[in-house]
Steps between C-alpha positions, in 0.01 A plus 500: 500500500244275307463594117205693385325478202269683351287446174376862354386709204640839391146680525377319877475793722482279806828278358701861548338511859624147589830612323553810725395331785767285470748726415443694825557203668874434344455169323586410159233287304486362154244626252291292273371758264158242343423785209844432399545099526131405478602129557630540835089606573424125508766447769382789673147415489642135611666602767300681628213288539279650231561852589488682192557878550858692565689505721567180597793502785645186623729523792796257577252278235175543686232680369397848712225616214430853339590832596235501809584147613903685499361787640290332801788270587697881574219597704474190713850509548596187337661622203848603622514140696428358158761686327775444770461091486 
């Protein structure tokens, strides 16, 4: 199983989406909380390309997006392939 990251804030209503989402899926991720280590923004941002707003979820390293960009890669049917790799 690839790692998962995810960079969030306490008070994002979509990070908890992402969150549960990948909960009901089984997988363990690690959380970057950015309200709580504003430093580790910058490498957020950085990584992911300019991208600004949480969640930012990086999958085995790669960068999937936001909460929708999660939550369309479930509905196409990619996401579990992504998370078994």
């Amino acid at each position: 199983m690839p790692s998962i990251e995810i960079y969030t804030s306490p008070t994002c209503g979509y990070c908890h989406a992402a969150k549960r989402l990948l909960a009901q899926k089984g997988v363990t991720y690690s959380e970057v909380d950015v309200a709580r280590q504003p430093e580790r923004r910058v490498e957020m941002v950085q990584r992911a390309n300019g991208r600004r707003t949480v969640p930012q979820i990086f999958i085995g390293g790669k960068h999937v997006g936001g909460c929708d960009d999660l939550y369309a890669l479930d509905s196409a049917g990619k996401l579990d392939p992504l998370l078994a790799a």
